[in-house]
C-alpha positions as CSV (number, residue, x, y, z in Angstrom):
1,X,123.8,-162.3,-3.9
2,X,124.4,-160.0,-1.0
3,X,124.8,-156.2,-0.9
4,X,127.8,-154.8,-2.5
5,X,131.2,-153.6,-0.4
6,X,129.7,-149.9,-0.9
7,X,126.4,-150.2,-0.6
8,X,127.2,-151.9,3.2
9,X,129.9,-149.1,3.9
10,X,127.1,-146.5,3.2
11,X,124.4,-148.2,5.6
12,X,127.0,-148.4,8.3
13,X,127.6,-145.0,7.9
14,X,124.3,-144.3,7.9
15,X,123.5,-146.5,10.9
16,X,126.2,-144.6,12.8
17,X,125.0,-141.3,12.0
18,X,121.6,-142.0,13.4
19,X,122.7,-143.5,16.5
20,X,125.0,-140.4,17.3
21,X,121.3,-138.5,17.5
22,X,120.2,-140.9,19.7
23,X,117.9,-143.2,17.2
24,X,116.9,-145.9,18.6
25,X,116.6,-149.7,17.2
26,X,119.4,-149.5,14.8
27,X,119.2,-152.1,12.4
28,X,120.5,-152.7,8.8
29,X,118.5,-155.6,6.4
30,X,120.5,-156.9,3.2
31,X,117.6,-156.8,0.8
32,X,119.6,-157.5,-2.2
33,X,118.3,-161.3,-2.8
34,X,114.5,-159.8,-2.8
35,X,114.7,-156.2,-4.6
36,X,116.5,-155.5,-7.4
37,X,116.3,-151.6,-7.0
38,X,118.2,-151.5,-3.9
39,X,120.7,-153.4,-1.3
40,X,119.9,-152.5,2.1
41,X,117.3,-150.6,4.4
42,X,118.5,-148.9,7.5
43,X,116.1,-149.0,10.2
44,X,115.7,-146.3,13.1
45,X,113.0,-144.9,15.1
46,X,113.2,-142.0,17.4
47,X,110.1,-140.7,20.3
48,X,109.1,-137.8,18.6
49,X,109.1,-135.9,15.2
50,X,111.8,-133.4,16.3
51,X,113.9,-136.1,17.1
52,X,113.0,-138.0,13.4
53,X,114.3,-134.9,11.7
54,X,117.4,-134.1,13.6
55,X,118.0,-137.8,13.0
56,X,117.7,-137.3,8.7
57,X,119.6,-134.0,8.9
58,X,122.5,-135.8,10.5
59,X,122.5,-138.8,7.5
60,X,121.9,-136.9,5.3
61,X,125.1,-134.3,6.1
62,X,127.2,-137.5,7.0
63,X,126.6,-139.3,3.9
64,X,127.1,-136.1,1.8
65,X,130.8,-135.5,3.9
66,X,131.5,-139.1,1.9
67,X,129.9,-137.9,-1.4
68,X,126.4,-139.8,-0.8
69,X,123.7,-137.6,-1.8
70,X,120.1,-138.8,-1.6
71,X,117.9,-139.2,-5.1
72,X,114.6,-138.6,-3.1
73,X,113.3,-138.0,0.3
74,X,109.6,-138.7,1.7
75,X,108.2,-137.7,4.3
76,X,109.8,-134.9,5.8
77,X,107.2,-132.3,6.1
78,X,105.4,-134.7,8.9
79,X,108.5,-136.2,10.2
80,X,106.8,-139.4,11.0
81,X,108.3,-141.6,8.8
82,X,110.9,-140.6,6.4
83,X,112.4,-142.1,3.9
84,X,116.2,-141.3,2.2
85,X,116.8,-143.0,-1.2
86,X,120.4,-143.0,-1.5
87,X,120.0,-145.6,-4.5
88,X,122.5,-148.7,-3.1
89,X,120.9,-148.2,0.4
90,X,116.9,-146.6,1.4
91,X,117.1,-145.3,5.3
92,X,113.7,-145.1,7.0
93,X,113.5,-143.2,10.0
94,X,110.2,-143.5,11.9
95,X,108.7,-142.1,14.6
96,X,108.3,-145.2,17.0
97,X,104.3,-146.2,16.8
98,X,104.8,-146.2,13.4
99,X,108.0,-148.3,13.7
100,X,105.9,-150.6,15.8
101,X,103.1,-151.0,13.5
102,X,104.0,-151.3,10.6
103,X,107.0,-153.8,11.8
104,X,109.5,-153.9,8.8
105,X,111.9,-155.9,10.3
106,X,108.9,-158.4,10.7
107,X,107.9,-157.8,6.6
108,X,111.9,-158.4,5.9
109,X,112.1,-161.5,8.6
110,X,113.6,-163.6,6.0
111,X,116.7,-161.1,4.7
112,X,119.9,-161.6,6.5
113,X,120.7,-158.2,8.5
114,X,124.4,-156.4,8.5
115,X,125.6,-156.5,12.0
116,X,126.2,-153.0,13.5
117,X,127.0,-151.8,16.8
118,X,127.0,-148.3,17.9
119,X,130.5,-147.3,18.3
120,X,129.6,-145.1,21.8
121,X,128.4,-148.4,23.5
122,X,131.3,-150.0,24.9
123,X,131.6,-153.5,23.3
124,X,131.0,-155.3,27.3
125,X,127.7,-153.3,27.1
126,X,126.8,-153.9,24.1
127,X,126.9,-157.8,24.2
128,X,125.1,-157.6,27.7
129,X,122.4,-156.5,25.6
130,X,122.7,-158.6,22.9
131,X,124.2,-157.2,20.1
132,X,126.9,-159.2,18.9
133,X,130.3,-157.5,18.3
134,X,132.6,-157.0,15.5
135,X,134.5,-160.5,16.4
136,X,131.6,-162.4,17.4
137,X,130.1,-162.2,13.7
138,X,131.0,-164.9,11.3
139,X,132.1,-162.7,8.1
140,X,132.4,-165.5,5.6
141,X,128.3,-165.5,6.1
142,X,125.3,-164.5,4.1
143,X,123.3,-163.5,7.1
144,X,124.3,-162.3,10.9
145,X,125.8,-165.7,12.7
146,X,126.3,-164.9,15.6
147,X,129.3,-167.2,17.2
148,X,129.1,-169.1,20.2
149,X,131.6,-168.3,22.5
150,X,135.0,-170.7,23.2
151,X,135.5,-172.6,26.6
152,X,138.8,-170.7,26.6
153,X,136.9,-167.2,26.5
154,X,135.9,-165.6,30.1
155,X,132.0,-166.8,30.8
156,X,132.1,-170.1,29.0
157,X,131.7,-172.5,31.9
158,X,130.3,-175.6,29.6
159,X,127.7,-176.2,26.9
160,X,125.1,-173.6,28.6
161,X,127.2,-170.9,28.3
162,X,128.7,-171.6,25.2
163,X,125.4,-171.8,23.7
164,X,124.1,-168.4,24.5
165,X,125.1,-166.9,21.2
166,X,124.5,-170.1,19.1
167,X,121.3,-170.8,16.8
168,X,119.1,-173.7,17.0
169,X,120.6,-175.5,13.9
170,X,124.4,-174.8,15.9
171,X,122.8,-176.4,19.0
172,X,121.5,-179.3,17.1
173,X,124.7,-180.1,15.4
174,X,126.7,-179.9,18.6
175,X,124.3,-182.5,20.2
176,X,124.2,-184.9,17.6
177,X,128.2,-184.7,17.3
178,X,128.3,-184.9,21.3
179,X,126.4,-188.1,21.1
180,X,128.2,-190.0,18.4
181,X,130.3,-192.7,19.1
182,X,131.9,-192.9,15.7
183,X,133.4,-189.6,15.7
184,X,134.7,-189.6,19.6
185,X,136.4,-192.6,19.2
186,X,134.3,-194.5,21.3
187,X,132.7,-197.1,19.1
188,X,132.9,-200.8,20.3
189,X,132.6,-203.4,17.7
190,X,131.5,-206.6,19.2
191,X,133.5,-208.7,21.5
192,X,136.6,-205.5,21.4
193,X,137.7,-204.2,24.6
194,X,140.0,-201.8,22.9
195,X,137.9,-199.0,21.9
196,X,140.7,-198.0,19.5
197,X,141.0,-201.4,17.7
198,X,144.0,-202.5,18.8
């Protein structure tokens, strides 16, 4: 099961909100296979505890602009960690050492995350730094698949290059289809010249 249509719309939006305040490590994780009270965490960190709050004030005025009010918030008086319950979708902002140590994207390593991408960056800068666009995302999957590039797209001189958005298990697939003569074509049975069997 992944997160619902809504509950992803509301996490984007959420996502998007924070960035515009200048959050930093944007990241959304489809929880919805592991908790049953929720769909997905948003993720964002900030330098400072003036920064945290200016961050929730903006979600939580975008989200209401869309009819998403929050059930509960935690955290606020310190502004070191806050949480937002909007039911379908929790957003923690953090103040960054806490965002490094207590690592939830390392706790939540094995949920797929919802690709987003800052719609400020321009989408050349954003996949210099690794964040995979819009159309490099495989939608008809349960996690973020990020697609290797074409050899008929700009950059994709060969197998290196192609491979530079590709996971392990696309790399290993590629190699073992490379190197198999029954699916090139290539296959010789014994004593044939014609490698077509003609």
């Amino acid at each position: 099961m992944t997160a619902s249509a809504e509950a992803r719309e509301t996490a984007l939006l959420a996502a998007q909100a924070a960035a515009d305040k200048l959050a930093t490590d944007v990241s959304i994780v489809d929880v919805s296979d592991r908790l049953a009270i929720t769909d997905a965490f948003v993720l964002a960190s900030a330098p400072s505890e003036r920064q945290v709050q200016s961050i929730v004030d903006e979600v939580e005025e975008r989200l209401r602009e869309h009819g998403v009010k929050p059930v509960r918030r935690e955290g606020v008086a310190e502004a070191r960690w806050v949480l937002l319950d909007f039911v379908d979708v929790v957003v923690h902002v953090q103040h960054a050492e806490e965002r490094a140590y207590y690592a939830l994207e390392r706790l939540w390593k094995d949920c797929p995350t919802i690709p987003f991408v800052d719609r400020a960056v321009p989408p050349a800068v954003a996949r210099s730094a690794g964040t995979p666009a819009a159309d490099d995302v495989d939608p008809g999957s349960s996690g973020s698949v990020v697609l290797a590039p074409g050899p008929a797209e700009p950059g994709a001189d060969g197998a290196g290059a192609a491979a530079e958005g590709a996971t392990d298990e696309d790399l290993l697939d590629d190699d073992l289809l490379e190197g198999d003569p029954l699916l090139d074509g290539t296959a010789e049975e014994p004593g044939d010249t014609d490698p077509t069997g003609r």
